[in-house]
Biopython code that builds the backbone (N, CA, C, O; Angstrom):
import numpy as np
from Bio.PDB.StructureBuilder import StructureBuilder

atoms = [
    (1, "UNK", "N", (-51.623, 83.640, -11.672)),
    (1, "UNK", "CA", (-50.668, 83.064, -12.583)),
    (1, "UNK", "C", (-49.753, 82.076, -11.867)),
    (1, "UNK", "O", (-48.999, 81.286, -12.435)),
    (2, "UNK", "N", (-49.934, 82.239, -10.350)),
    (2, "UNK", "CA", (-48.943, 81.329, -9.534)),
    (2, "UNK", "C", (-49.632, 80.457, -9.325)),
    (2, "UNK", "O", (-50.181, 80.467, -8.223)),
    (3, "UNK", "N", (-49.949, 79.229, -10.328)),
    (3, "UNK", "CA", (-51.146, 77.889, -9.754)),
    (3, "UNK", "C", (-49.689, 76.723, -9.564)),
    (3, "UNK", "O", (-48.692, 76.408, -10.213)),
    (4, "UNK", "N", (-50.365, 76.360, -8.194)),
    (4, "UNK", "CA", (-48.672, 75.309, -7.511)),
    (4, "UNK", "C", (-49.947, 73.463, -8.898)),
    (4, "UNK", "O", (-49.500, 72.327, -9.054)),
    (5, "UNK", "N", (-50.905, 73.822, -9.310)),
    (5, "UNK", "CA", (-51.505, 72.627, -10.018)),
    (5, "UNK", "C", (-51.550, 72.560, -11.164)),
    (5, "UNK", "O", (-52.357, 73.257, -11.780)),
    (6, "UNK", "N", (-50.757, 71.758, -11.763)),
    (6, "UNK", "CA", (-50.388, 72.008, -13.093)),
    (6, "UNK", "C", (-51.556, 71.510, -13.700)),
    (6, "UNK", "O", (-52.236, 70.910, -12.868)),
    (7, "UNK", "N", (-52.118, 71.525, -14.965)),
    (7, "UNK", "CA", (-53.135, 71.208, -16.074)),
    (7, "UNK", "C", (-52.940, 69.604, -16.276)),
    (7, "UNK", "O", (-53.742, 68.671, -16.291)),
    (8, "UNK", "N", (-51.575, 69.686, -16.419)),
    (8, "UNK", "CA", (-51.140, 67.912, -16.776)),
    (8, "UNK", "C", (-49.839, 67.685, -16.106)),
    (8, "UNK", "O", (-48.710, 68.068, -16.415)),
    (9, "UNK", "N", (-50.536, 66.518, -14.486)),
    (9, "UNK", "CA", (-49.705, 66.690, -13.812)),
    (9, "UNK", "C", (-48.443, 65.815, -14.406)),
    (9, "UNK", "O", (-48.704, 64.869, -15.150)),
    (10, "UNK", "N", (-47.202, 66.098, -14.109)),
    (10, "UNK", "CA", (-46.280, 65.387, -14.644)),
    (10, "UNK", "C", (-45.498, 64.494, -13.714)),
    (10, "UNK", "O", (-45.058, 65.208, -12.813)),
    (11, "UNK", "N", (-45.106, 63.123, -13.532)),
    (11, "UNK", "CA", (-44.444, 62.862, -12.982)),
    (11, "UNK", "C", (-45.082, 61.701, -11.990)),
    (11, "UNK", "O", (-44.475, 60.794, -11.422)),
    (12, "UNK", "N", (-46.398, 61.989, -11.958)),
    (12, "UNK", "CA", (-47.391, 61.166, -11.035)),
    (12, "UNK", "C", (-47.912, 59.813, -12.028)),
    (12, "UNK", "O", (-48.155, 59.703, -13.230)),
    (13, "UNK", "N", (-47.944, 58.868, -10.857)),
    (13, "UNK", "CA", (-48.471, 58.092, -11.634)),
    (13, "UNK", "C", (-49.907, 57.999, -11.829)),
    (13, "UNK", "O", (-50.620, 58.708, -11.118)),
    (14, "UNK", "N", (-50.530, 57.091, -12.838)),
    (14, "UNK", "CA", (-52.280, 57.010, -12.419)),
    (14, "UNK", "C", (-52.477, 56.420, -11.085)),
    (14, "UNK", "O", (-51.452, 55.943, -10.598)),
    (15, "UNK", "N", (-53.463, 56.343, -10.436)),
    (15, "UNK", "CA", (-53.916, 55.257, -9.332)),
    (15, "UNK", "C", (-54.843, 54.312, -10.074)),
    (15, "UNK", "O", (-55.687, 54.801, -10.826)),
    (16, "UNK", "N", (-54.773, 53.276, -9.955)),
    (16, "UNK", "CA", (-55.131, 51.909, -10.025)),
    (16, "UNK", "C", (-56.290, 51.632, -9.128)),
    (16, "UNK", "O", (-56.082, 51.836, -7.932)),
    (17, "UNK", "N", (-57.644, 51.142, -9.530)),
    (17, "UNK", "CA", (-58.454, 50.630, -8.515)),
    (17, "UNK", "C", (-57.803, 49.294, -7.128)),
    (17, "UNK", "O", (-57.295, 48.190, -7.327)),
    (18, "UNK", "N", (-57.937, 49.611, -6.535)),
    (18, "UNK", "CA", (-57.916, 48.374, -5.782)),
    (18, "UNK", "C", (-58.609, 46.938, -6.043)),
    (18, "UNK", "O", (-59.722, 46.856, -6.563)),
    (19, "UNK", "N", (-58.175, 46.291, -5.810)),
    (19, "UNK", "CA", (-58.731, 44.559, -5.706)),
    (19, "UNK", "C", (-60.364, 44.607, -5.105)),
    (19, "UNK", "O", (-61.279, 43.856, -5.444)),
    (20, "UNK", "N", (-60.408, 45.539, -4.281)),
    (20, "UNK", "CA", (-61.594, 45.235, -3.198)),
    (20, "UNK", "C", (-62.335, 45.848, -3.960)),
    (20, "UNK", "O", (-63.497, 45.490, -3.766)),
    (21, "UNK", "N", (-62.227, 46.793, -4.939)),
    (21, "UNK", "CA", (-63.082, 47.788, -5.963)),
    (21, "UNK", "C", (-63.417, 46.760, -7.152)),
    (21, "UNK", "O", (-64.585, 46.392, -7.032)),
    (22, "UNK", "N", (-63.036, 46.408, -7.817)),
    (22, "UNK", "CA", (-63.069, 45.367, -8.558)),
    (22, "UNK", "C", (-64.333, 44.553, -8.238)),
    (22, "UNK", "O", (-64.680, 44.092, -7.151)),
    (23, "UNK", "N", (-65.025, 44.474, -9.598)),
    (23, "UNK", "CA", (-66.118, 42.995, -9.676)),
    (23, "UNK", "C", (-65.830, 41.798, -9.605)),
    (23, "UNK", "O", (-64.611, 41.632, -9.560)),
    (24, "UNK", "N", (-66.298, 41.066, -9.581)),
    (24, "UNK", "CA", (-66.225, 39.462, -9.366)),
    (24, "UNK", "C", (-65.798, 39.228, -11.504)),
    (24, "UNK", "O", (-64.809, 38.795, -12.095)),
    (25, "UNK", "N", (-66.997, 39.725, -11.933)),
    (25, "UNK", "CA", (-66.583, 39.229, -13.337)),
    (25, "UNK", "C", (-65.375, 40.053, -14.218)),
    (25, "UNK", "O", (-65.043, 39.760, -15.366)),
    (26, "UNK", "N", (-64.795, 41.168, -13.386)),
    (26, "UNK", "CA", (-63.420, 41.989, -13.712)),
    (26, "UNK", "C", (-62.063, 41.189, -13.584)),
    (26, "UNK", "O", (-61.198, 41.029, -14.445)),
    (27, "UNK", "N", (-62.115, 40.626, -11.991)),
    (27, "UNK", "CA", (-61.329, 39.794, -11.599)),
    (27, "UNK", "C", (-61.416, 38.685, -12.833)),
    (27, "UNK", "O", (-60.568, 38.618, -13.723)),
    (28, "UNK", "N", (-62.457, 37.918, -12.749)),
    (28, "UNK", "CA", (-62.530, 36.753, -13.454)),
    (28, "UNK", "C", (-62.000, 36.855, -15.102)),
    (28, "UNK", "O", (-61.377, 35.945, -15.649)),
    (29, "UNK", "N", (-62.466, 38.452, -15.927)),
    (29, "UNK", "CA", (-62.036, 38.565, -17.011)),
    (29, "UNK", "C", (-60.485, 38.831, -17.049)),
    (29, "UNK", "O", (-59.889, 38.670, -18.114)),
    (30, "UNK", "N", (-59.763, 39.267, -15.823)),
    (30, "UNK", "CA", (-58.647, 39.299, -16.418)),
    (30, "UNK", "C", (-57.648, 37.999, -15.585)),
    (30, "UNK", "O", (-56.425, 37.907, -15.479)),
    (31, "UNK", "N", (-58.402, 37.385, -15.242)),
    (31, "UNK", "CA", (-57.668, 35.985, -14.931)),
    (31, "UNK", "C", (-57.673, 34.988, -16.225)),
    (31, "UNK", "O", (-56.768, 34.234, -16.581)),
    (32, "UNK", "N", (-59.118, 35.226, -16.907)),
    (32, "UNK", "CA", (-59.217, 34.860, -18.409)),
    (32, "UNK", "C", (-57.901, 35.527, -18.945)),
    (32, "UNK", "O", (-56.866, 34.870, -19.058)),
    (33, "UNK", "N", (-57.992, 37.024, -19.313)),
    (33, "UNK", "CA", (-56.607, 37.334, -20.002)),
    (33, "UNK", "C", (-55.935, 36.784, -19.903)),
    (33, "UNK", "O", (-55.765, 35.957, -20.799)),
    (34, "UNK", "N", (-54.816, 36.796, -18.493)),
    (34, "UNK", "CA", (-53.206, 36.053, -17.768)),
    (34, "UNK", "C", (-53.501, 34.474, -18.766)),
    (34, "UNK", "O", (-52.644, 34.113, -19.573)),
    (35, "UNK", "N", (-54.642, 33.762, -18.584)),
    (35, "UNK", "CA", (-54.398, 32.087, -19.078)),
    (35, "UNK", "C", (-53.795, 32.391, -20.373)),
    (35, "UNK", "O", (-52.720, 31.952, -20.781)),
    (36, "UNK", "N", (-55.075, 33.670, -21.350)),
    (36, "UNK", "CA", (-54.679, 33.486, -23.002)),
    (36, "UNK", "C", (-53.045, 34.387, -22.822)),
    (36, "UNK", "O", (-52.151, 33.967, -23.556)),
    (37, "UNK", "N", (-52.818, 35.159, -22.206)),
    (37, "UNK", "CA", (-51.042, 35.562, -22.831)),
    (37, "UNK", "C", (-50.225, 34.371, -22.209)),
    (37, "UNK", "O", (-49.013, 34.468, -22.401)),
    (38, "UNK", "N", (-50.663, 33.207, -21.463)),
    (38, "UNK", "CA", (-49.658, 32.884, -21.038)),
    (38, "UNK", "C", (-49.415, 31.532, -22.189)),
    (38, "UNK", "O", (-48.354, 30.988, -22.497)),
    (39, "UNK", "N", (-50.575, 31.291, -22.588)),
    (39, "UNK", "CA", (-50.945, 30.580, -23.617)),
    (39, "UNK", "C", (-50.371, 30.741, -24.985)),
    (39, "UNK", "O", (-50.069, 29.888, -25.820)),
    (40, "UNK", "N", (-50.280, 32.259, -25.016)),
    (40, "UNK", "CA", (-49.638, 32.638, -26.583)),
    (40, "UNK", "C", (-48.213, 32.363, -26.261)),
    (40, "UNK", "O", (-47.473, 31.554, -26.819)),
    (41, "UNK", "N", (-47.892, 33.324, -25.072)),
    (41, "UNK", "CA", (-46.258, 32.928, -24.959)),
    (41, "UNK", "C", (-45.796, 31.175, -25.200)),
    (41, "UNK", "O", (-44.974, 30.688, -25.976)),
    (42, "UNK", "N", (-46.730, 30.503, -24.156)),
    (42, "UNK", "CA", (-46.082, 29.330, -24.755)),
    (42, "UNK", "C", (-46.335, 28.588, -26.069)),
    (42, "UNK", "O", (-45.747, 27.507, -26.062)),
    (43, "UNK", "N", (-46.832, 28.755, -26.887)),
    (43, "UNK", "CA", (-46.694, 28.749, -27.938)),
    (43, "UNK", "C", (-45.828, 28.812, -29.082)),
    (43, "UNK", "O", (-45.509, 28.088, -30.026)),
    (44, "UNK", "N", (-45.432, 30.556, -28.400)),
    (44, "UNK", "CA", (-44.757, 31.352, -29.699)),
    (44, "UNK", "C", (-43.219, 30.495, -28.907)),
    (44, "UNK", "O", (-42.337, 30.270, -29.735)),
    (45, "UNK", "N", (-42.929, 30.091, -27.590)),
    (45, "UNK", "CA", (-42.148, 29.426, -27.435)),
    (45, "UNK", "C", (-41.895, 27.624, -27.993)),
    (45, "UNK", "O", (-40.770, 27.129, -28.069)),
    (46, "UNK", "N", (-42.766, 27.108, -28.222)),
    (46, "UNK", "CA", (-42.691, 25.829, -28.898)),
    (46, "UNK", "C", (-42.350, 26.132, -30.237)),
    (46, "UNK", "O", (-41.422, 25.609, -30.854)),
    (47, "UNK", "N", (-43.223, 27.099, -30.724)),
    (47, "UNK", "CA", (-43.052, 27.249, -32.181)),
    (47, "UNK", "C", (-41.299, 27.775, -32.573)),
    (47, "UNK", "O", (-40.688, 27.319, -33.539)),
    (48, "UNK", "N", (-40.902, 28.470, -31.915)),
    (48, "UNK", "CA", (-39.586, 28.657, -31.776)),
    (48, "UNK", "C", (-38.394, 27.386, -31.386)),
    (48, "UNK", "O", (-37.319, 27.245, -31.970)),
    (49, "UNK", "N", (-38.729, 26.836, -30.650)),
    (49, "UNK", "CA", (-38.241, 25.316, -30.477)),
    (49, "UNK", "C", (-38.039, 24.688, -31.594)),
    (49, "UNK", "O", (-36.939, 24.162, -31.762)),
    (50, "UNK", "N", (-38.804, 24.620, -32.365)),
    (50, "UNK", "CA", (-39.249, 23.642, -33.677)),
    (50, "UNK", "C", (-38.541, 24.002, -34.908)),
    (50, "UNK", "O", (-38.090, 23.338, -35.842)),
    (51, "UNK", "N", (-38.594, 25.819, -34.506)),
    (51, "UNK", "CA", (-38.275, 26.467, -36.018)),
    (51, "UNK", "C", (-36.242, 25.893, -35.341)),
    (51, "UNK", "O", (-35.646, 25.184, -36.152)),
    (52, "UNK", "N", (-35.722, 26.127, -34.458)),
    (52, "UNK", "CA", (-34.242, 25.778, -34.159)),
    (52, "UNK", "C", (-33.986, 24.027, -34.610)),
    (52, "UNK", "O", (-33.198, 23.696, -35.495)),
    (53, "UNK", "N", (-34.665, 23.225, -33.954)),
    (53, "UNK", "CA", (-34.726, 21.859, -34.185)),
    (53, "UNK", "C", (-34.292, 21.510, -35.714)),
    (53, "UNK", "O", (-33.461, 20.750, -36.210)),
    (54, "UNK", "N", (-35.296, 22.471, -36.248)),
    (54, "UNK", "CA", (-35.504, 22.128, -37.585)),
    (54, "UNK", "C", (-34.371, 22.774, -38.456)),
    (54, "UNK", "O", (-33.883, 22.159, -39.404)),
    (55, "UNK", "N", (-34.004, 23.933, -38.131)),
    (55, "UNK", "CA", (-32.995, 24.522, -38.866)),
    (55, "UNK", "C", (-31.531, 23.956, -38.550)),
    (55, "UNK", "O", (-30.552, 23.951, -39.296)),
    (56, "UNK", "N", (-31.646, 23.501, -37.299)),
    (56, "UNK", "CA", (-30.087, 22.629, -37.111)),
    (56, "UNK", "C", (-29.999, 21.135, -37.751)),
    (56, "UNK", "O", (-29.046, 20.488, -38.185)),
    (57, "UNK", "N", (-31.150, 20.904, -37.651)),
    (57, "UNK", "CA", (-31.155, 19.407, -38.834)),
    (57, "UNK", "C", (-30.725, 19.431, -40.146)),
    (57, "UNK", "O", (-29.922, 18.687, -40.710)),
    (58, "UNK", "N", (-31.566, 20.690, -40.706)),
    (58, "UNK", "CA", (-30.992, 21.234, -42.135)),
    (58, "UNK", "C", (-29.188, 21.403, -41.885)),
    (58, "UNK", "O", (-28.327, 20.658, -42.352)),
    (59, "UNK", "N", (-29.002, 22.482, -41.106)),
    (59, "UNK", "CA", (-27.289, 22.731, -40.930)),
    (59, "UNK", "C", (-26.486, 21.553, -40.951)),
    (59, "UNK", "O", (-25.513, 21.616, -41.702)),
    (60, "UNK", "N", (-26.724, 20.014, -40.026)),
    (60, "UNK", "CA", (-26.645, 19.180, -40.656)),
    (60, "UNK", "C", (-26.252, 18.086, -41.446)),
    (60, "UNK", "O", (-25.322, 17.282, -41.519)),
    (61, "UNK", "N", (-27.639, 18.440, -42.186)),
    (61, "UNK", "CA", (-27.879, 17.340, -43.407)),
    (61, "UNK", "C", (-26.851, 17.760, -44.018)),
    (61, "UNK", "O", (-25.813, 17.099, -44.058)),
    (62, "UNK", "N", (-27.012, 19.111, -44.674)),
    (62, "UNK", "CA", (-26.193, 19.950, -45.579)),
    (62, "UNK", "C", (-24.950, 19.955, -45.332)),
    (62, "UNK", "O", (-24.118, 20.203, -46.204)),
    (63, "UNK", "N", (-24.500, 19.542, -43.488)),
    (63, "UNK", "CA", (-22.695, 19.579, -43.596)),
    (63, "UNK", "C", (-22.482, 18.266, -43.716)),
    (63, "UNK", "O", (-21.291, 17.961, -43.648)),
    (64, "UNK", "N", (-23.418, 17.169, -43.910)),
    (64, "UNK", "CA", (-23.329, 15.401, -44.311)),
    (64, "UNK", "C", (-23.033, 15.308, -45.967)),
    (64, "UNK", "O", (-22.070, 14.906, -46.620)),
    (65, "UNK", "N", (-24.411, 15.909, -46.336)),
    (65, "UNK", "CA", (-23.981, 16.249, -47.977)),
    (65, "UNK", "C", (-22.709, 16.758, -48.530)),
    (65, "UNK", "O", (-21.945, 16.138, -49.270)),
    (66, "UNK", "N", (-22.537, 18.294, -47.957)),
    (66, "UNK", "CA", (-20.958, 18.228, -48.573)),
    (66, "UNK", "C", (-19.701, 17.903, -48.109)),
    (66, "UNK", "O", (-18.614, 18.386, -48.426)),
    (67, "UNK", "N", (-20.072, 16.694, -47.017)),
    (67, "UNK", "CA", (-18.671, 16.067, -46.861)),
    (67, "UNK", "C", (-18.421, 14.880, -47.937)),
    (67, "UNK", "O", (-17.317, 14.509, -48.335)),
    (68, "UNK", "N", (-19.827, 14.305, -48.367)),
    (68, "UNK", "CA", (-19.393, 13.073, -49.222)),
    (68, "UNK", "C", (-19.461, 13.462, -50.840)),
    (68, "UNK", "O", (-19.031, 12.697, -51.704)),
    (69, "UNK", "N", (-20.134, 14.911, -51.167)),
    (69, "UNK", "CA", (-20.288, 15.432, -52.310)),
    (69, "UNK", "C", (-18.370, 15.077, -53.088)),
    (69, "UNK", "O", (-18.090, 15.444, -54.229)),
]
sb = StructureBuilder()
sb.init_structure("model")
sb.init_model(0)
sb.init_chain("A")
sb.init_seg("    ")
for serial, (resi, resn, name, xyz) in enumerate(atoms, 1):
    if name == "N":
        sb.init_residue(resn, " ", resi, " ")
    sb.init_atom(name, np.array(xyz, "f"), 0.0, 1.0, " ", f" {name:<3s}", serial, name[0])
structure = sb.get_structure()
């Protein structure tokens, strides 16, 4: 009843293969990954750019309009 090994160790992390363990087309697929997230991020960052651009133009127009309204 005294097991020092628990069932589910807690607290440990996983181990990770090494680089040198790794395939050539593992490496290569997740160098593919890194391009596409870095790709989305910049994106979802332009697209965010655009959506501000655009909403301060509106803010604005709209404080041009009701100054001469």
């Amino acid at each position: 009843m005294n097991d020092n090994k628990s069932k589910f160790p807690i607290g440990e992390l996983p181990k990770s293969a090494s680089l040198s363990s790794l395939t050539v087309d593992e490496i290569a697929e997740k160098k593919r990954n890194q391009k596409k997230s870095l790709i989305k991020i910049g994106a979802m960052a332009i697209l965010t750019l655009v959506l501000l651009i655009f909403s301060s133009m509106h803010m604005q127009i709209k404080q041009m309009t009701a100054e001469t309204a």
